[in-house]
C-alpha positions in Angstrom: 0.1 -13.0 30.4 0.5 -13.5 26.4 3.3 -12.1 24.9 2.8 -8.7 22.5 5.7 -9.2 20.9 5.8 -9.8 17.0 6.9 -13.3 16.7 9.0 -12.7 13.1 12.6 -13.3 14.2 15.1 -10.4 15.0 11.2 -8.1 15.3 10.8 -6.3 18.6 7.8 -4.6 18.1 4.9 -4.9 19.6 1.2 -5.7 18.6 0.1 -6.4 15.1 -2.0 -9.5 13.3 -3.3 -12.6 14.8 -2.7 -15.8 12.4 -5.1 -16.4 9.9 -7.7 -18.9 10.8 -7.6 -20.8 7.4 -5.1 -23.6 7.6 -3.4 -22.7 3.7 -3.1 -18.9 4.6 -2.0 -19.6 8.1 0.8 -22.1 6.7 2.0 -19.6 4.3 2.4 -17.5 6.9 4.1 -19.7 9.2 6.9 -20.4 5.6 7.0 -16.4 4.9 8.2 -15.7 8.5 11.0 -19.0 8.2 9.4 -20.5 11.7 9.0 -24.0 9.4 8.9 -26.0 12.2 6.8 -23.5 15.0 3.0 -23.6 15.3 1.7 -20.5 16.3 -1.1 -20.0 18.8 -4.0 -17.6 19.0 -2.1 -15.1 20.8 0.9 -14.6 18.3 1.3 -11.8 16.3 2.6 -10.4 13.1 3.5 -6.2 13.2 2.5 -3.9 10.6 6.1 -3.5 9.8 6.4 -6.9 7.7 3.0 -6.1 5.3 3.5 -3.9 2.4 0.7 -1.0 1.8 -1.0 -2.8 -0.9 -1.5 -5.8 1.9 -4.4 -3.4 3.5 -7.7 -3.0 2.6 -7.7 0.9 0.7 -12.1 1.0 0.5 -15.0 -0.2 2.2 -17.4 -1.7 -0.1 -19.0 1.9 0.3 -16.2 3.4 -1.3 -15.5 5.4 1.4 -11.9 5.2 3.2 -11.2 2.4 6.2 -11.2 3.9 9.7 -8.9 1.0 10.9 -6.5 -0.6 9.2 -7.2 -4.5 7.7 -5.4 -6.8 5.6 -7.1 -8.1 2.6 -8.0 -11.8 3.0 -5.0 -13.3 0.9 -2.5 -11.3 2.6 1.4 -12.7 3.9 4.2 -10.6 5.5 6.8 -9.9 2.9 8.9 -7.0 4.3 11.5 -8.7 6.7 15.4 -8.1 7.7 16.4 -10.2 5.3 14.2 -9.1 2.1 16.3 -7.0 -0.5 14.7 -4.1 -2.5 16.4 -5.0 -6.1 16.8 -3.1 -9.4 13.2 -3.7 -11.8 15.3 -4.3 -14.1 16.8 -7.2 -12.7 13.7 -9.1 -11.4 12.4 -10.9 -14.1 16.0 -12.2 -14.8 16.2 -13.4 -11.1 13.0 -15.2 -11.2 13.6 -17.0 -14.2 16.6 -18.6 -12.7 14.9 -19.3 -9.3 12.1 -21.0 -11.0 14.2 -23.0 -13.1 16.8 -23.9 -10.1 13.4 -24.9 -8.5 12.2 -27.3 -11.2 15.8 -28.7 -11.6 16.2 -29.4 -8.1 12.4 -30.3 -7.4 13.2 -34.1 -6.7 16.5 -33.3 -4.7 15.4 -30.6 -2.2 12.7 -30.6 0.6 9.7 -29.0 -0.9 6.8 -27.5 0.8 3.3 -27.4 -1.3 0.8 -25.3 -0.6 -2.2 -26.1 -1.6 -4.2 -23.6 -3.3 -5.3 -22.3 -7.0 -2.1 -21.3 -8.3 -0.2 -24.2 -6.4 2.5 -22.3 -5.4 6.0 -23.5 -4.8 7.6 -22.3 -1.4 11.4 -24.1 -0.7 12.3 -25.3 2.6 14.4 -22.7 4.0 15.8 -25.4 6.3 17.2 -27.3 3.4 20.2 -26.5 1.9 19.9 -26.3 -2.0 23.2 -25.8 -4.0 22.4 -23.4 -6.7 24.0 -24.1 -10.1 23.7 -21.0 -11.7 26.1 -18.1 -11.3 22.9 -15.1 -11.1 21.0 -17.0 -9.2 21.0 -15.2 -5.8 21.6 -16.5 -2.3 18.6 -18.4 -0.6 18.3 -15.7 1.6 17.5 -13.5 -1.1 15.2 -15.3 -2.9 12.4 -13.6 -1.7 12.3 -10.7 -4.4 10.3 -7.7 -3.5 10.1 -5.0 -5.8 11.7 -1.6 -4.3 8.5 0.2 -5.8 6.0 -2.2 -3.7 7.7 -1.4 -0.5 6.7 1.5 1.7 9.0 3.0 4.1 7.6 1.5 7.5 7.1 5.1 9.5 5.5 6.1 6.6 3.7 3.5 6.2 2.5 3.4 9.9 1.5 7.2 9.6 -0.8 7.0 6.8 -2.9 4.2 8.3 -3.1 4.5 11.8 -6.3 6.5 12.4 -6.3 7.5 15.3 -3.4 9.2 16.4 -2.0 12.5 17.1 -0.2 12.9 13.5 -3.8 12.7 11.5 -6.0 14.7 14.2 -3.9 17.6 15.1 -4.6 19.4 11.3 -8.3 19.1 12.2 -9.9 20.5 15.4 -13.4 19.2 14.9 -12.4 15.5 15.1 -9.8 16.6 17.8 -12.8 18.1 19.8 -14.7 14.8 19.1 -12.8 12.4 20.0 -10.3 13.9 22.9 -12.7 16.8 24.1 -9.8 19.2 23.3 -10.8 22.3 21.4 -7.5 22.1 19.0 -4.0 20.6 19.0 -2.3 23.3 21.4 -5.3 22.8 23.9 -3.4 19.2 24.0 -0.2 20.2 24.2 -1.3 22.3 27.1 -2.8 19.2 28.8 -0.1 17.5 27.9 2.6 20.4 29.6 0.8 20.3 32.5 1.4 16.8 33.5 5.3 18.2 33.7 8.5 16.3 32.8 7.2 13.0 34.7 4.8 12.4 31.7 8.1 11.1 29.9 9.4 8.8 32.5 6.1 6.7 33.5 6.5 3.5 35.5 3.4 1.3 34.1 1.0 -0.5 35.4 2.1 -3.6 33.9 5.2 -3.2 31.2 6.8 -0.8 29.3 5.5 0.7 26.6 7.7 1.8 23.7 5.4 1.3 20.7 3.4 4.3 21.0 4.4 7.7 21.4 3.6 9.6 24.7 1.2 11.7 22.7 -0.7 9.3 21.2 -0.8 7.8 25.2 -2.3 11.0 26.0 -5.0 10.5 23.2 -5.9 7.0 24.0 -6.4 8.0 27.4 -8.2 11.0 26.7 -10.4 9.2 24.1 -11.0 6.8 26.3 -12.2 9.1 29.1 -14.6 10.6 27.0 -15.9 7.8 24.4 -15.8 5.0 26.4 -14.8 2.8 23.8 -13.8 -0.8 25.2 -10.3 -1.9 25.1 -11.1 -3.5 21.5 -11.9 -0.9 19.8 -9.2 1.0 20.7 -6.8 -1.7 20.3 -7.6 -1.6 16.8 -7.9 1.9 16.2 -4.1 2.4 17.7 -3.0 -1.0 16.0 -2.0 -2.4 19.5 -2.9 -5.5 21.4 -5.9 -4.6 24.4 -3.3 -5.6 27.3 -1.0 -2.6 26.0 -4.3 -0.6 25.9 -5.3 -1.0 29.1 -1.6 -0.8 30.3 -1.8 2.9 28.9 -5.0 3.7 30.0 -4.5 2.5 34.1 -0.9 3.7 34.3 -2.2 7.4 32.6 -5.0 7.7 35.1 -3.5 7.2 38.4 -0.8 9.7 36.7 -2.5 12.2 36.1 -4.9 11.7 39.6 -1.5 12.2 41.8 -0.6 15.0 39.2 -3.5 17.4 39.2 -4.9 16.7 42.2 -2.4 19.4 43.8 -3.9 21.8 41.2 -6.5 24.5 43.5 -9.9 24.1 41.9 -11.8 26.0 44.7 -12.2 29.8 43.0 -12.0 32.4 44.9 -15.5 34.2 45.9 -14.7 37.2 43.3 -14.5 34.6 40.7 -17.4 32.5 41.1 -19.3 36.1 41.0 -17.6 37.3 37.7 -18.1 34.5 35.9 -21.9 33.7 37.0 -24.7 34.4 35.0 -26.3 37.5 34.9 -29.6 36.3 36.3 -27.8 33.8 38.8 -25.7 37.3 40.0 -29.2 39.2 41.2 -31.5 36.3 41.9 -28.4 34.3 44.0 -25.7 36.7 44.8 -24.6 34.9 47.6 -23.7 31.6 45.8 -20.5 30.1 46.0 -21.1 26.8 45.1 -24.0 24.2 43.9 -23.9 21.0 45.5 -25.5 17.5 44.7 -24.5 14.0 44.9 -24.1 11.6 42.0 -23.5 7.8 41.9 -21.6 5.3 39.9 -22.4 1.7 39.3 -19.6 -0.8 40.3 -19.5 -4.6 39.9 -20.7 -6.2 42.7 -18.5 -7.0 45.5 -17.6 -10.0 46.8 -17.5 -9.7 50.7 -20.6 -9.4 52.5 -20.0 -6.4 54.2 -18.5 -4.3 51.0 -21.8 -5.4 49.6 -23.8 -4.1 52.4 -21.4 -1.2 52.6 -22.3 -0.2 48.3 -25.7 -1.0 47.7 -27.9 1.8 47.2 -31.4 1.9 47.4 -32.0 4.5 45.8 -30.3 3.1 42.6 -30.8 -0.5 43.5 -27.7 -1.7 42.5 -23.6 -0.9 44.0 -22.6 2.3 43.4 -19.9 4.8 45.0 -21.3 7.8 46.0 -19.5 11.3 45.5 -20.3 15.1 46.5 -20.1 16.9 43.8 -19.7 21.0 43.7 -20.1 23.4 40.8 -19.4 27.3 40.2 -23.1 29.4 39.0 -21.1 29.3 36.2 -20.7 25.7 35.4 -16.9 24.9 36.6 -16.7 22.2 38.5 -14.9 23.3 42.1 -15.3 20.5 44.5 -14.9 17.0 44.4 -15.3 14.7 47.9 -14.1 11.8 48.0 -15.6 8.4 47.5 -18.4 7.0 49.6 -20.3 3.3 49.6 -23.7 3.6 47.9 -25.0 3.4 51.0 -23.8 6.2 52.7 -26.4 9.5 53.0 -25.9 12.7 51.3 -25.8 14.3 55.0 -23.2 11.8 56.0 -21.1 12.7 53.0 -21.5 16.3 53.7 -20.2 15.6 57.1 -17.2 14.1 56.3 -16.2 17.2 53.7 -14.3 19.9 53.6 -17.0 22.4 52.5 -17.7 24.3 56.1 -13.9 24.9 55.7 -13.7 25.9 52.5 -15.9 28.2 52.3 -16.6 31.9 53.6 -18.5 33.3 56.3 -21.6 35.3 54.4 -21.4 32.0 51.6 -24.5 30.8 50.3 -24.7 26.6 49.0 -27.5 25.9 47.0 -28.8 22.3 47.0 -32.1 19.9 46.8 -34.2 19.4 49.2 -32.4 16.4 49.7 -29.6 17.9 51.2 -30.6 18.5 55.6 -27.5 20.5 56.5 -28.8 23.5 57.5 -27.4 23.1 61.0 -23.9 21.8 59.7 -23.2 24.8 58.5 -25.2 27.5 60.9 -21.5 27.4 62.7 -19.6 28.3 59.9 -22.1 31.4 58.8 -22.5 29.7 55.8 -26.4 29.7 54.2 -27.9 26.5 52.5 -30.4 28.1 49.7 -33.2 25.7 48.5 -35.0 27.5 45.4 -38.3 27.0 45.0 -37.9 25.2 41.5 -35.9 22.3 43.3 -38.3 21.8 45.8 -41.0 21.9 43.0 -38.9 19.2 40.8 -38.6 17.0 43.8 -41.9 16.9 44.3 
């Protein structure tokens, strides 16, 4: 599996840029990070953390604000453990004397050239370079950034990565969009309901320490209702597609084994209080409204899963589910999951519905649904309304 990790020494953060393509930029890269001898490959990565803002592209060409954050073309890291933030007033002074220690020295030292139109000089941090002058700093500090050009990293982070909790939660209409959540506390409440376990997750694959368990919550959430591939989101969260499916398996089989305790099956006083008021005298009776719905999966690869998937009725592999809903639109049952090729009376069979519900109950389903005498035992009424039959047809 390729690493994540940011490959500028003593960094530990995850995700970030890919090396540039173009062999000048990718080199100057390579001599920004001091890796002089190491040649990266098309899976290492620079973090956010070592670009300044003014790195990042602030417009489209529309004039409108980026939704993702990109570096300009000419872009390299600057921002590392061993950069100094120095006094403005002392910059010009300490370039002067770097320059002219450089052109002094230029036929003693190691010297890298980079080709390119202002033919920039770049000294071989492996060579050592004894430095006549008294104010010229160390080699180590020779890469002078001004304190003015450098913007405090969670700051920094904040104000560019789109989508996350920080920049929705002050606006409910893009916090309905994207998460189906009506406003930040509706999230929090999601988020509370997964309990204390929701902050000591054992992922699917590694660790993930990056990304806050909000913004976890949010990919996954986006993700459930988008269905943006792992791509996009890895660049809308600035993290690497492993990390974003890491989040999204690990929070889905969490929150499966957390909520599927929760009761979802209302109570018959419920389902009558909160149907509509032309359901209530038409279908008094109702308790729940039943149909069957199928999802497409990739092929199989065994003979008899195949034979055991394929539908006919969709002509591809599906799963097949029961599905149950309230009169008024709550969704109350859920079987579990069947090959494609499984009936909807089968299905039926196998569920907990006769159980579940009470004697003097009414289901209503399609014509599809032949289960009449399933539920004759039980006391329990299948009602087939004459605009089904009509629609089936």
């Amino acid at each position: 599996m390729p690493s994540t990790l940011c490959c500028v020494p003593k960094c530990s953060n995850r995700g970030g840029h890919v090396f540039p393509k173009e062999a000048n930029l990718r080199r100057k890269w390579i001599v920004a990070i001091r890796r002089i001898q190491w040649e990266p490959n098309k899976y290492s990565l620079v973090c956010s953390e070592h670009f300044t803002c003014n790195d990042y592209i602030s417009a489209t060409t529309l004039g409108t604000c980026p939704l993702v954050k990109r570096l300009k073309g000419a872009s390299v890291p600057s921002v590392f453990s061993w950069t100094k933030p120095v006094e403005v007033s002392t910059v010009n002074r300490q370039h002067r004397a770097v320059m002219r220690t450089n052109r002094k020295n230029i036929t003693d030292s190691p010297i890298l050239l980079l080709s390119n139109k202002d033919n920039i000089l770049v000294e071989d941090i492996g060579a050592e370079v004894e430095l006549v002058s008294e104010d010229v700093p160390d080699p180590m500090e020779c890469d002078i950034i001004l304190e003015t050009e450098i913007c405090d990293t969670s700051v920094q982070t904040d104000s560019y990565s789109y989508f996350s909790v920080e920049r929705l939660k002050q606006d409910n209409k893009k916090m309905l969009n994207y998460s189906g959540c009506e406003s930040y506390d509706r999230f929090l409440m999601i988020l509370h309901s997964l309990g204390p376990d929701a902050y000591r997750l054992n992922y699917y694959y590694h660790d993930v320490r990056n990304v806050s368990i909000e913004n976890q919550l949010l990919l996954t959430l986006v993700k459930l209702r988008m269905n943006w591939t792992n791509f996009v989101l890895a660049d809308m969260f600035e993290i690497s597609e492993t990390t974003v499916s890491n989040i999204f398996i690990t929070w889905v089989n969490f929150m499966y084994h957390q909520w599927k305790e929760i009761q979802i099956w209302p109570s018959r006083d419920l389902v009558r209080y909160f149907a509509p008021s032309d359901f209530q005298r038409k279908f008094p009776k109702t308790r729940v409204i039943i149909d069957g719905t199928e999802c497409p999966v990739k092929k199989p690869t065994l003979p008899t899963a195949q034979q055991a998937t394929f539908s006919t009725y969709k002509n591809r592999n599906t799963v097949k589910i029961l599905i149950g809903a309230t009169p008024g639109g709550l969704i109350s049952y859920i079987s579990d999951a069947y090959g494609g090729s499984a009936s909807d009376r089968q299905i039926v069979e196998r569920s907990s519905l006769m159980t579940q519900c009470d004697p003097g109950d009414s289901i209503m389903a399609d014509k599809g649904f032949n289960v009449q005498d399933i539920f004759a035992s039980y006391n329990v009424a299948i009602n087939m309304p004459s605009f089904l039959k009509k629609k089936i047809d």
